[in-house]
N, C-alpha and C positions, 0 to 999 in steps of 0.2 A: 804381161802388164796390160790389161786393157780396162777399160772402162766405161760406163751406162753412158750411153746417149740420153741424157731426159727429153729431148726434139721427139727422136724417134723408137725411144723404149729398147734400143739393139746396142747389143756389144762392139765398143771401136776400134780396132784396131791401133798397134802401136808402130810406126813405120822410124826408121834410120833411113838416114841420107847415104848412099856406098861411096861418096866423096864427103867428106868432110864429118863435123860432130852433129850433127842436128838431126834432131829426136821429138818429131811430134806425133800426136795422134790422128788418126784419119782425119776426122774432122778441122785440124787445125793445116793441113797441106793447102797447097793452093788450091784452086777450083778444078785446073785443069788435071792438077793428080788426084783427085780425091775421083774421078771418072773412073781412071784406069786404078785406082788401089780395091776399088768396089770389086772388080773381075780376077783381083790378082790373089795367087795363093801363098807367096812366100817371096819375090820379088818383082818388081818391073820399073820399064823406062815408060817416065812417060811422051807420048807422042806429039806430043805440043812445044813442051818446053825443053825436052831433053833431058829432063834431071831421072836421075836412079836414084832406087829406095828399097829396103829390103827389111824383111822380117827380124826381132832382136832375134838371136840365139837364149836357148833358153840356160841357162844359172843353175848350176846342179851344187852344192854344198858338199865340200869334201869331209872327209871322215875327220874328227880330230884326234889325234894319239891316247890322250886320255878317256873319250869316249870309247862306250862301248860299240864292238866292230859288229857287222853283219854276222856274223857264224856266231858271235856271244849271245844276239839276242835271240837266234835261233835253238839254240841250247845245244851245241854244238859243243865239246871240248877237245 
């Protein structure tokens, strides 16, 4: 899930809070996490405030029974 920055033409980032429900994008953290999320690859704390934040996992789609399976579409029988 990320999103254009029109400011600065770059892709933003989408951060979770690892306490609680809150889900914003880089640009929307506070000043002093938006520091440390620039440098960060998949999680961190940040060193001002204390708060942890961490990348979503990503959403994989399971197979549904009635669809066709992986070895179907491969022409497998």
């Amino acid at each position: 899930m990320d999103r254009a920055s029109l400011r600065e033409g770059r892709v933003v980032r989408l951060w979770i809070a690892a306490l609680g429900d809150e889900t914003l994008y880089e640009t929307d953290l506070p000043s002093c996490c938006q520091r440390s999320a620039r440098s960060a690859e998949d999680s961190f704390e940040c060193p001002s405030c204390g708060a942890m934040w961490q990348q979503p996992q990503p959403v994989w789609a399971e197979e549904d029974a009635f669809a066709e399976s992986s070895r179907e579409r491969k022409g497998a029988a």
